[in-house]
Each structure stands twice: as C-alpha cells, then as structure tokens.
C-alpha positions, 0 to 999 in steps of 0.5 A: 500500500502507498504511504500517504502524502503529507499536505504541502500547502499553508500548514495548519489546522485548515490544511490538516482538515482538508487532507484528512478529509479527502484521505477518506476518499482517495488512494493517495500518492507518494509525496509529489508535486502540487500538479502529480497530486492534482492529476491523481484524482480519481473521478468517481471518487469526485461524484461522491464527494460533490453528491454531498450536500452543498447549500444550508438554509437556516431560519428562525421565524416569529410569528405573532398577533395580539387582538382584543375586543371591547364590547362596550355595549350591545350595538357597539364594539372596539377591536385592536390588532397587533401583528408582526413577521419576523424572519432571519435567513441565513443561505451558506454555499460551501463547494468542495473542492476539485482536487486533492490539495483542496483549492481547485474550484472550492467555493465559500458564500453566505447571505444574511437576511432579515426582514421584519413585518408589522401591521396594527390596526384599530376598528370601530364597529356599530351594529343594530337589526331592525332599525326604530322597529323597521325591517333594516338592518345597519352595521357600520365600521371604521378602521385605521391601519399601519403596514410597515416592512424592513428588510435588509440583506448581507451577502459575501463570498470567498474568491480563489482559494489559497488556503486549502479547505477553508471555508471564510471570506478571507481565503481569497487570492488576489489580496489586493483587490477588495472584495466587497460584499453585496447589501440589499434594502427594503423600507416602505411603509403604508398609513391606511382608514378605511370604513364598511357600511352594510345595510339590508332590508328584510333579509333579501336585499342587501348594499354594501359601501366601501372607501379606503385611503392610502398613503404610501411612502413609495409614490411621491408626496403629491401623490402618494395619497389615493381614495378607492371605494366599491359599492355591491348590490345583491337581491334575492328573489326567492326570499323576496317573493317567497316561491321556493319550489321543490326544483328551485329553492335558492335564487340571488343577483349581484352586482358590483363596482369598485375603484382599486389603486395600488403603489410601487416597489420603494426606491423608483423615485430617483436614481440608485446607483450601485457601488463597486471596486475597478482597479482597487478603485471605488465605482459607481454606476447609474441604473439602466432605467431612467425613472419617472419624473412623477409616479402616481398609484396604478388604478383600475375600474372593475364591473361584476355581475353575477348569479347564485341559483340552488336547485333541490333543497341545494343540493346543486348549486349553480353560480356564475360571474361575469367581470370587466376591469380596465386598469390604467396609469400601469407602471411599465418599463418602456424601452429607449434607444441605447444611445440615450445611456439607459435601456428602459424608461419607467412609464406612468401610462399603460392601459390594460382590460381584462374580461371573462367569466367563471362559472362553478357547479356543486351537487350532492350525489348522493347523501345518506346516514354513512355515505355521501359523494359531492362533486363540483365542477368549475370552468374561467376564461379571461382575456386580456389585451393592451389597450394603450402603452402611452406616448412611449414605445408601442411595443414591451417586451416582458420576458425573453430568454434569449434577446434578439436571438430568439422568441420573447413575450412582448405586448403591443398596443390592441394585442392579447396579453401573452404574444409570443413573438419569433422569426416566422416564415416568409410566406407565398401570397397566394397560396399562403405556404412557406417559402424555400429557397431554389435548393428545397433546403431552406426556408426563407425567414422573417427580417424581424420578430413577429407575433407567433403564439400567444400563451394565454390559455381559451379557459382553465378548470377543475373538477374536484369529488369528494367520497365519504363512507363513515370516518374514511373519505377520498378527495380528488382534483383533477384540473385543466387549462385548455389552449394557449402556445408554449416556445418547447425550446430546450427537449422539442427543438434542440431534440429535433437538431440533435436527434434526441427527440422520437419525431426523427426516427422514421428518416432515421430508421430508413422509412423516408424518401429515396435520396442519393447522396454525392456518392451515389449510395441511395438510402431511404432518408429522404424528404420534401420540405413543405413548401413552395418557390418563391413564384408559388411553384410547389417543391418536389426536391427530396433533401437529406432529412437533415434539413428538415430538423437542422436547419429549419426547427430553430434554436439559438440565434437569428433561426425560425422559431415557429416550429418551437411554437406547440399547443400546450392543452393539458388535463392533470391528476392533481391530488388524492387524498385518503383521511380516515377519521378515528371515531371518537369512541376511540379517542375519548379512550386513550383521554389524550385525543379530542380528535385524530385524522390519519390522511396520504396525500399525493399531488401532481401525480399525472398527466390525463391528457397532453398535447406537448411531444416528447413528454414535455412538462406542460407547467415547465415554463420558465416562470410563473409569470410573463414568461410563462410561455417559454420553455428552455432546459425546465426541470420535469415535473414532480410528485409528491406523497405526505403522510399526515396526522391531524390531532386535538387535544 
C-alpha cells in the first residue's frame, strides 16, 4: 500500500482538515508535486464527494398577533390588532473542492437576511337589526391601519482559494483587490382608514359601501395619497317573493363596482446607483432605467355581475360571474434607444382590460346516514389585451430568454396579453405556404420578430369529488387549462437538431424518401420540405432529412422559431387524498385525543391528457409569470406523497 502524502500547502489546522478529509476518499500518492497530486484524482471518487450536500438554509421565524375586543355595549364594539413577521435567513454555499490539495474550484458564500413585518390596526364597529322597529338592518365600521416592512440583506463570498479547505471570506487570492460584499434594502411603509357600511332590508336585499385611503411612502408626496371605494348590490328573489319550489329553492343577483389603486416597489423615485471596486478603485454606476419624473398609484375600474341559483333543497348549486376591469396609469418599463445611456424608461401610462367569466357547479350525489359523494365542477376564461402603452414605445417586451436571438413575450398596443413573438416564415401570397429557397433546403425567414403564439390559455378548470363512507373519505382534483402556445425550446427543438427527440426516427430508421447522396449510395432518408418557390411553384426536391430538423426547427440565434411554437392543452391528476377519521369512541379512550385524522396525500401525480411531444412538462415554463410561455432546459415535473396526522387535544 502507498504511504500517504503529507499536505504541502499553508500548514495548519485548515490544511490538516482538508487532507484528512479527502484521505477518506482517495488512494493517495507518494509525496509529489502540487500538479502529480492534482492529476491523481480519481473521478468517481469526485461524484461522491460533490453528491454531498452543498447549500444550508437556516431560519428562525416569529410569528405573532395580539387582538382584543371591547364590547362596550350591545350595538357597539372596539377591536385592536397587533401583528408582526419576523424572519432571519441565513443561505451558506460551501463547494468542495476539485482536487486533492483542496483549492481547485472550492467555493465559500453566505447571505444574511432579515426582514421584519408589522401591521396594527384599530376598528370601530356599530351594529343594530331592525332599525326604530323597521325591517333594516345597519352595521357600520371604521378602521385605521399601519403596514410597515424592513428588510435588509448581507451577502459575501470567498474568491480563489489559497488556503486549502477553508471555508471564510478571507481565503481569497488576489489580496489586493477588495472584495466587497453585496447589501440589499427594503423600507416602505403604508398609513391606511378605511370604513364598511352594510345595510339590508328584510333579509333579501342587501348594499354594501366601501372607501379606503392610502398613503404610501413609495409614490411621491403629491401623490402618494389615493381614495378607492366599491359599492355591491345583491337581491334575492326567492326570499323576496317567497316561491321556493321543490326544483328551485335558492335564487340571488349581484352586482358590483369598485375603484382599486395600488403603489410601487420603494426606491423608483430617483436614481440608485450601485457601488463597486475597478482597479482597487471605488465605482459607481447609474441604473439602466431612467425613472419617472412623477409616479402616481396604478388604478383600475372593475364591473361584476353575477348569479347564485340552488336547485333541490341545494343540493346543486349553480353560480356564475361575469367581470370587466380596465386598469390604467400601469407602471411599465418602456424601452429607449441605447444611445440615450439607459435601456428602459419607467412609464406612468399603460392601459390594460381584462374580461371573462367563471362559472362553478356543486351537487350532492348522493347523501345518506354513512355515505355521501359531492362533486363540483368549475370552468374561467379571461382575456386580456393592451389597450394603450402611452406616448412611449408601442411595443414591451416582458420576458425573453434569449434577446434578439430568439422568441420573447412582448405586448403591443390592441394585442392579447401573452404574444409570443419569433422569426416566422416568409410566406407565398397566394397560396399562403412557406417559402424555400431554389435548393428545397431552406426556408426563407422573417427580417424581424413577429407575433407567433400567444400563451394565454381559451379557459382553465377543475373538477374536484369528494367520497365519504363513515370516518374514511377520498378527495380528488383533477384540473385543466385548455389552449394557449408554449416556445418547447430546450427537449422539442434542440431534440429535433440533435436527434434526441422520437419525431426523427422514421428518416432515421430508413422509412423516408429515396435520396442519393454525392456518392451515389441511395438510402431511404429522404424528404420534401413543405413548401413552395418563391413564384408559388410547389417543391418536389427530396433533401437529406437533415434539413428538415437542422436547419429549419430553430434554436439559438437569428433561426425560425415557429416550429418551437406547440399547443400546450393539458388535463392533470392533481391530488388524492385518503383521511380516515378515528371515531371518537376511540379517542375519548386513550383521554389524550379530542380528535385524530390519519390522511396520504399525493399531488401532481399525472398527466390525463397532453398535447406537448416528447413528454414535455406542460407547467415547465420558465416562470410563473410573463414568461410563462417559454420553455428552455425546465426541470420535469414532480410528485409528491405526505403522510399526515391531524390531532386535538
């Protein structure tokens, strides 16, 4: 057996640790040089080691609220509330080094965070039924409330090791350069009143009034006060005329407006330039967006109406909404040529509308003394589309992944929210196919980007069911979104360029077309290319099929993107769940347990129904917001199983 090599770096405690620790994991060698040893390395050896847990997250969390009611008499009461979120943070990365000596790519960082929520409020509640003896009914509040949050964030990190092992901000190499850590601030705070007026008559009309005021210490102080009130009206004729039949026995109308305004992010007031070191030398920057020269509060108009109906002594319940929201003074970045010295210019001015519906229907299938099925069924479509961007740009861009090279999310002015925009093909007029060029090879392509999909789904639903005999029951929701494009830029199109995606073997396999190559070899690995000339002459030229999935699916540059462009339908087993209940006979004996539930969980178990080739994660976009219609290199789904215990003491 070799002897064991001793550690030839800086010598102490650090570089003791660190020897002994890969001691564990390497056959090691005579003493040698640094670059012997380094060459020593076993590979298989590295996967364990780097298998190994590399990123620590700890938190300590306070959460805490204090109310207390006065009822000072029988009409009238006092509530106070005092909440807070207190919650530090600390992320540790420690990578372990590469090689034996225990320097090569070992990696030190820790970020420190804080972040500390108040909200107190005070309300004033004055109630009386049957007004002076009449059928109406009163309650009036009024309220008063502060929000505040604090946060503040430290994060630093080693740079190239010098002592082996060692895990500190000091084990850095270029001693004179100063490494200076990352700091991030968050302060806003946000004084509010409020009040509710509530009245009824006789049970079956009801109105309720609503106002609220903010001020916010993120919108400047000519603008930093806003007033939003709603107002609803509900009527329910059954109770009114009193026709309850054995078919319909519930029946409610609504309506409802309301003005709602909301604030910003603090620190977009003004220029925040960032700090930094060049040289040895202190830097500063100016920010890439160029700020309003006054910001005022986001508002939006909403019109709702709606409909309640209960069908059998309600045991199918039926109901339906209809909503219209305009939203106006959006804050948006808008783009700006780069010669202005910044890429974006923070805008007061965007106009969106949104409007759709939902409707949801429950029944009671069955209901006896030991067994009862319910079931319901809920189906949403929304639209939105941009009504004006402002004086600014006609077009943002809100999502992209790979700049000019590629498809982005981007709003126009009288377009859907959620354009996917790409290089398209040029198109024949007359017969509205492709263009090729003279070789059948390749497709002629957009000089720019233009729109080719769009992400946002006809409708989304869910079906959910409920199955109870005594004290088991099984939960199951199955939901769906219905429509909408997703760019499958990283397992679709790159499969189809590498030949890692099924839709490539039939060529692959012999069961194309004849094609003779240069040397005369004539295989069955050929294709036509759909298409036409550009004088709208149908192509027949059969090409290596390489052209059909190298040259003309897309990818990463100034490539078409429409082939990238699929139909993302899907129908998902979202959960099951099983709970046995304890009976209570059982649990009053052990006099420990008031209550005991048992229950499994599984959720996000499978796909019913996709339409995505090459099982593509239909919800695997990249993000949950604009950019949701892009997909490159996201992770595959995941399911989870939790066993759960419920009890009461």
């Amino acid at each position: 057996m070799l002897p064991s090599a001793k550690a030839s770096s800086t010598p102490g405690h650090a570089a003791t640790r660190g020897w002994k620790r890969t001691s564990t994991y390497y056959q090691t060698a005579p003493e040698t040089t640094t670059a012997a040893i380094t060459r020593s390395i076993f590979p298989h050896r590295l996967v364990v080691e780097h298998l190994q847990p590399q990123h620590q997250l700890r938190r300590n969390k306070i959460i805490g609220a204090l109310a207390l009611t006065y009822d000072v008499t029988d009409w009238l009461n006092i509530t106070g509330r005092l909440g807070t979120d207190f919650t530090i943070n600390q992320f540790e990365t420690r990578k372990k080094p590469a090689d034996r000596l225990g320097l090569l790519d070992g990696f030190y960082s820790n970020e420190l965070g804080k972040d500390n929520v108040q909200n107190n409020d005070v309300l004033i509640t004055v109630f009386k039924e049957k007004l002076l003896g009449s059928k109406f009914g009163a309650r009036l509040s009024l309220g008063a409330t502060q929000w505040s949050r604090n946060a503040y964030g430290l994060k630093a990190q080693s740079g190239r090791w010098v002592n082996p092992w060692l895990y500190s901000f000091s084990n850095y190499e270029n001693l004179t350069e100063d490494q200076l850590p990352n700091e991030t601030w968050f302060e806003k705070k946000i004084n509010s009143v409020y009040s509710f007026l509530n009245l009824n008559y006789d049970d079956f009309l009801f109105l309720e009034l609503t106002a609220r005021n903010d001020w916010t210490s993120a919108l400047p102080t000519n603008a930093n006060s806003y007033l939003y009130p709603s107002a609803s009206l509900s009527f329910i004729p059954t109770q009114a005329f009193d026709f309850h039949t054995d078919v319909l026995t519930f029946w409610k109308i609504r309506g409802a407006y309301a003005l709602t305004a909301s604030d910003t992010d603090p620190y977009q007031l003004d220029f925040v330039y960032s700090t930094n070191t060049f040289g040895g030398s202190q830097t500063a920057s100016l920010p890439t967006t160029v700020p309003p020269i006054a910001l005022k509060p986001q508002k939006a108009n909403s019109l709702e109406f709606g409909t309640t109906l209960g069908f059998f002594n309600d045991k199918i319940n039926f109901d339906l909404t209809y909503y219209d929201i305009k939203s106006y003074n959006q804050i948006l970045n808008s783009p700006v040529p780069g010669s202005s010295g910044a890429s974006t210019i923070r805008i007061n001015s965007g106009e969106l509308r949104n409007y759709g519906f939902e409707a949801i229907l429950n029944a009671t299938v069955l209901q006896k003394k030991d067994l009862f099925w319910q079931t319901g069924v809920n189906i949403a479509r929304n639209r939105n589309y941009v009504t004006s961007l402002g004086d600014g740009a006609k077009s943002l861009e809100l999502a992209n992944i790979w700049g000019e090279n590629g498809p982005a999310i981007v709003v126009e002015e009288g377009q859907d929210y959620g354009t996917i925009v790409g290089y398209d093909y040029v198109y024949e007029p007359n017969t509205g196919k492709p263009i090729l060029n003279d070789d059948g090879t390749l497709y002629k392509i957009s000089d720019k980007r233009v729109p080719i999909g769009n992400a946002s789904p006809d409708f989304i639903g869910g079906w959910t069911m409920r199955l109870g005999y005594k004290g088991l029951t099984l939960s199951t929701l199955i939901d769906t979104k219905w429509g909408g494009d997703i760019y499958a830029g990283w397992l679709y199109v790159i499969g189809l360029q590498t030949g890692q995606s099924p839709e490539t073997l039939p060529e692959r396999l012999g069961e194309g077309l004849p094609f003779t190559d240069p040397s005369g070899q004539t295989r069955n690995i050929g294709v036509i290319l759909d298409g036409v000339y550009a004088d709208g002459t149908p192509n027949q030229k059969v090409v290596h099929y390489y052209y059909k999935y190298i040259g003309n699916t897309g990818g990463w540059g100034r490539f078409i993107s429409t082939p990238g462009i699929k139909e993302n339908t899907w129908v998902k087993m979202r959960e099951i769940v099983l709970a046995y209940q304890v009976p209570e006979r059982l649990t009053q004996k052990t006099k420990v347990f008031q209550g005991l539930t048992l229950s499994l969980t599984g959720r996000d178990l499978f796909y019913i129904y996709t339409t995505l080739p090459d099982r593509i994660n239909p919800e695997g976009s990249n993000g949950a917001g604009n950019a949701q219609g892009l997909e490159w290199a996201a992770f595959p789904g995941t399911r989870s199983f939790t066993l759960g215990v419920n009890a009461s003491f």
